[in-house]
N, C-alpha and C positions, 0 to 999 in steps of 0.2 A: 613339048612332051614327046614327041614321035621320036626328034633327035635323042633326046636322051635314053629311049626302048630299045635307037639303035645300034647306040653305044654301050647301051649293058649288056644287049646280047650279042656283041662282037668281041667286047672285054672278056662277058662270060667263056666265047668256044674258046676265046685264044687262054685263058686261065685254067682251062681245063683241059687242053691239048700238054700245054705245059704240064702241069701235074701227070698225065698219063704218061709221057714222054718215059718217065723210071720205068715201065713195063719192059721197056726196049734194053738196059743191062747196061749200056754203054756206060762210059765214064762223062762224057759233056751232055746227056740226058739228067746227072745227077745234079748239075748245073741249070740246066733247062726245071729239073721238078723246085727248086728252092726258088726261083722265079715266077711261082704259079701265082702268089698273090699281085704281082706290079700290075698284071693288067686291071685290074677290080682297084686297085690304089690311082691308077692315073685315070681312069672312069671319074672316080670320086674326088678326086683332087680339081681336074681339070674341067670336069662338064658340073656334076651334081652328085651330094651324097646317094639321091635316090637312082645315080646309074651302077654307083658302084654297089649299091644293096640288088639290083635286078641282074649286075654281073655274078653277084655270088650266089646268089638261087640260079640261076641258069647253069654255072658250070659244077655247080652240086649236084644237079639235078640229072645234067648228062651223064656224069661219070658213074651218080646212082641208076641209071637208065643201062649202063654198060657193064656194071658191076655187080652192087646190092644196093638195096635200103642202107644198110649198117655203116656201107661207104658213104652215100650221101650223107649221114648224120655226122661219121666222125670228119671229111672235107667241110661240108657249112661251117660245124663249130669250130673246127683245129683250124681250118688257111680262109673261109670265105667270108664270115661273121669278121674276125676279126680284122680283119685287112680292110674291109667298110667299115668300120670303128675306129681303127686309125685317119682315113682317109677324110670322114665326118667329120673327127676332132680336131684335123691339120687343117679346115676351111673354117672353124667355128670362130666368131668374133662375137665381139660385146661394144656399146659404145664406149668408147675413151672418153676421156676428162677435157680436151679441147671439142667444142661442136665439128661434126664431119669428121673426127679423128675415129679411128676404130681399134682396139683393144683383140690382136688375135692370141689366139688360145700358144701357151708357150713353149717351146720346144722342153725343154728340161720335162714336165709332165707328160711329152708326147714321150719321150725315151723312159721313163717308169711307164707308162699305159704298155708300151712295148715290153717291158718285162712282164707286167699282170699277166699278160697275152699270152707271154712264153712259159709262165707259171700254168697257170690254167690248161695250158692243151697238154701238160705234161699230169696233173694233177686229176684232168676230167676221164683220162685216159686209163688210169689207177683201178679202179674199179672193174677194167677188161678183165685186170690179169689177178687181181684177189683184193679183197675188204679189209685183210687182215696181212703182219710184213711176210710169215709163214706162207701162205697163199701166195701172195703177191712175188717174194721171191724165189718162190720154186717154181712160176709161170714162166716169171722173165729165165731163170736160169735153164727151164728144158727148150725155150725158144732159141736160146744162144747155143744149146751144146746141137740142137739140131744143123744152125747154120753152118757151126765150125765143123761135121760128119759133112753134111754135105758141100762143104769148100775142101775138106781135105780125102774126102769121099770113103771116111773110115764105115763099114758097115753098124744099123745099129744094136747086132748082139757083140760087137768086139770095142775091146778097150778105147778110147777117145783120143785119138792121134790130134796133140798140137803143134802150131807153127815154132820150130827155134827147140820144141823135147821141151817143155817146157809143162810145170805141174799141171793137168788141167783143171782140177777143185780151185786150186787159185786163181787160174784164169778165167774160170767163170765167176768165183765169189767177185773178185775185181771185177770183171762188167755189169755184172748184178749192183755193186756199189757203186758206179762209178757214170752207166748208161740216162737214169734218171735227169740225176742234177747237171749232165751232159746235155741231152735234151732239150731243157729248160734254158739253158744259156745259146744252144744254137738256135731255138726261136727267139729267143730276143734277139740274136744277130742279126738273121733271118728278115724278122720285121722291121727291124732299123734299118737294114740292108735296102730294102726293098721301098721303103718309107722315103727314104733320101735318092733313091735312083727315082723314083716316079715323081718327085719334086722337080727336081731336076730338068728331064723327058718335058712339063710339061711346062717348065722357064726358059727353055731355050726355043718351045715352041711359041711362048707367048702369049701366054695364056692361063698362065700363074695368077691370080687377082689376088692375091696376100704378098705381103712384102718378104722378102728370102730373109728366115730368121735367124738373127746376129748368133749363132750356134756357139762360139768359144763363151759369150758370156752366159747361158745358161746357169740355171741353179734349180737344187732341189729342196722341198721341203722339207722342215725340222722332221717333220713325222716318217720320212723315208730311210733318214741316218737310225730312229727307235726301231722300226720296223727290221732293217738289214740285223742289226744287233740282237732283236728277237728271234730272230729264224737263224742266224749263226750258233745262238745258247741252244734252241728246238733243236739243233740237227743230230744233235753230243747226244738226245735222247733216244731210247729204243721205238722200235714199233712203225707204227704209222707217222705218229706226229716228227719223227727223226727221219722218218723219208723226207714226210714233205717239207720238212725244216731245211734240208738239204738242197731241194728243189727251187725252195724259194731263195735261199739263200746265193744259188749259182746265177738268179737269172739279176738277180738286184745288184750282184757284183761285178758282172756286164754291164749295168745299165750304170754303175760307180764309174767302170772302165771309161763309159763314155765320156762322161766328166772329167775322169780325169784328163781323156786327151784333148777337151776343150779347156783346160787348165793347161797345159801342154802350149797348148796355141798361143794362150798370151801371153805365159813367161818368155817363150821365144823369139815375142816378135821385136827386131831390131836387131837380132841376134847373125852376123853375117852365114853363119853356121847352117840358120833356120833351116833350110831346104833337104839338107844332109839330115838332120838331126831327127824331122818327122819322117822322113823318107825310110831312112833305118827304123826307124820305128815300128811304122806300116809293116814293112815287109819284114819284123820280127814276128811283129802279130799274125799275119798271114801264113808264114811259113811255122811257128814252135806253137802260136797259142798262148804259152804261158804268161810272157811277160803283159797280160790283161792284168794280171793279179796285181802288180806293179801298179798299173796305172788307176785298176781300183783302188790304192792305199794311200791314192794322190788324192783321186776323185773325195772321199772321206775326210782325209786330211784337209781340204780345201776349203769343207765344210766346217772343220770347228776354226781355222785359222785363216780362210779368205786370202788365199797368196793373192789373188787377182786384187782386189782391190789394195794390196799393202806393193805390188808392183806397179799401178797406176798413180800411187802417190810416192812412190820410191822409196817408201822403207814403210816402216807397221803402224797405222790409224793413229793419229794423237785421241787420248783420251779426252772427253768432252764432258761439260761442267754445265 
């Protein structure tokens, strides 16, 4: 037990040095703050759920200690909660079907929990800035025209100077549409990101006690393909529910994207090409972003048609009788 108090609260400072790190403006601090959950993941991963739950009250706790209350509540919910809730659910086992065999929890489920994740700190956060989309988006829209006066240092009784002369009603309607469901899909990055770096950290250290999970064959549940198709239809609607339509909608399509690039994995393999092909791939995704949407259309497609399995038998399922 001591070990374990003294790894939440060393997990804790280092998780919330890391989050404070953005104070400092730099550009590889911005890189430093999207890391603040690994410490509280590899606690939890590597020792015990219960070091990575005393890492995340510890480093809520400082930061609420240096800050406000209002920060302790939005860090525990938004980076410290959930990141011991991933880390809980990536050691959760059940018994298997052979004696001694054990049953762990699946990765495909872990990458949806990661989107819920990313939903939710973007959805619980709604409420900061209005109840209603009027509210809400006249909050987010004076937040953004304040940033862009003070990045381009226009006073604020004078006209709104943007980058490129470019409309600024448009350029804020566009962030105002566009920030949210933004949001939501880079916490699910975010969490996956961090989720498979602290697996990792803590397999090379040795001390991984779950076996590395077979990630290309992952799958998702029928009830996730209803879901993404529900909140694609919500989004097209006005108001609240076409925000959060939206919201949910960007982080589930990440969470397809994954899939698909584990669909990705097994068409390729044998392929002499293979190396080039994910390689470029990567580093489209890293560098534009967009081609995710690509590889959601896969992720989806994979689901009502199963390329994996009709590639493992070398052409499409024989019908069975």
């Amino acid at each position: 037990m001591t070990q374990i108090l003294m790894v939440g609260l060393g997990a804790g400072a280092a998780a919330a040095l890391l989050f404070a790190s953005i104070a400092s403006g730099s550009a590889f601090s911005l890189a430093l703050f999207y890391l603040a959950p690994l410490p509280i993941l590899i606690a939890a991963i590597g020792w015990s759920h219960w070091a990575g739950l005393i890492a995340a009250i510890v480093s809520a706790a400082g930061l609420g200690a240096v800050f406000s209350f209002k920060f302790f509540t939005a860090y525990l919910v938004g980076v410290g909660l959930p990141a011991w809730w991933l880390g809980y659910l990536a050691m959760l086992a059940r018994p298997g079907t052979l004696e001694g065999e054990l049953e762990w929890y699946p990765p495909g489920r872990l990458v949806l929990w990661a989107a819920a994740l990313g939903i939710l700190s973007v959805v619980l956060a709604i409420p900061y800035f209005g109840f209603d989309q009027a509210s809400f988006e006249g909050a987010l829209r004076g937040g953004f025209e304040r940033v862009l006066r003070a990045q381009t240092g226009t006073p604020a009784d004078a006209p709104l100077a943007t980058p490129g002369g470019s409309d600024p009603k448009v350029l804020l309607d566009f962030l105002v549409a566009v920030i949210p469901p933004a949001a939501a899909a880079l916490g699910t990055v975010t969490y996956l990101l961090n989720l498979w770096l602290a697996g990792r950290v803590i397999r090379v250290s040795g001390g991984l006690r779950r076996p590395w999970p077979d990630v290309p064959s992952m799958r998702f549940p029928l009830a996730a393909t209803g879901a993404t198709a529900v909140a694609i239809a919500a989004s097209f609607l006005p108001g609240m529910i076409g925000i959060v339509g939206a919201v949910t909608s960007a982080a589930l399509l990440v969470a397809y994207g994954a899939l698909g690039l584990a669909v990705l994995h097994v068409l390729t393999r044998g392929m002499n090409a293979r190396p080039l092909l994910l390689g470029s791939l990567y580093a489209a995704l890293l560098l534009l972003g967009w081609p995710i949407i690509l590889a959601s259309i896969l992720g989806l497609a994979d689901t009502a048609f199963d390329f994996r399995t009709r590639a493992s038998r070398g052409g499409p399922p024989k019908p069975t009788t």
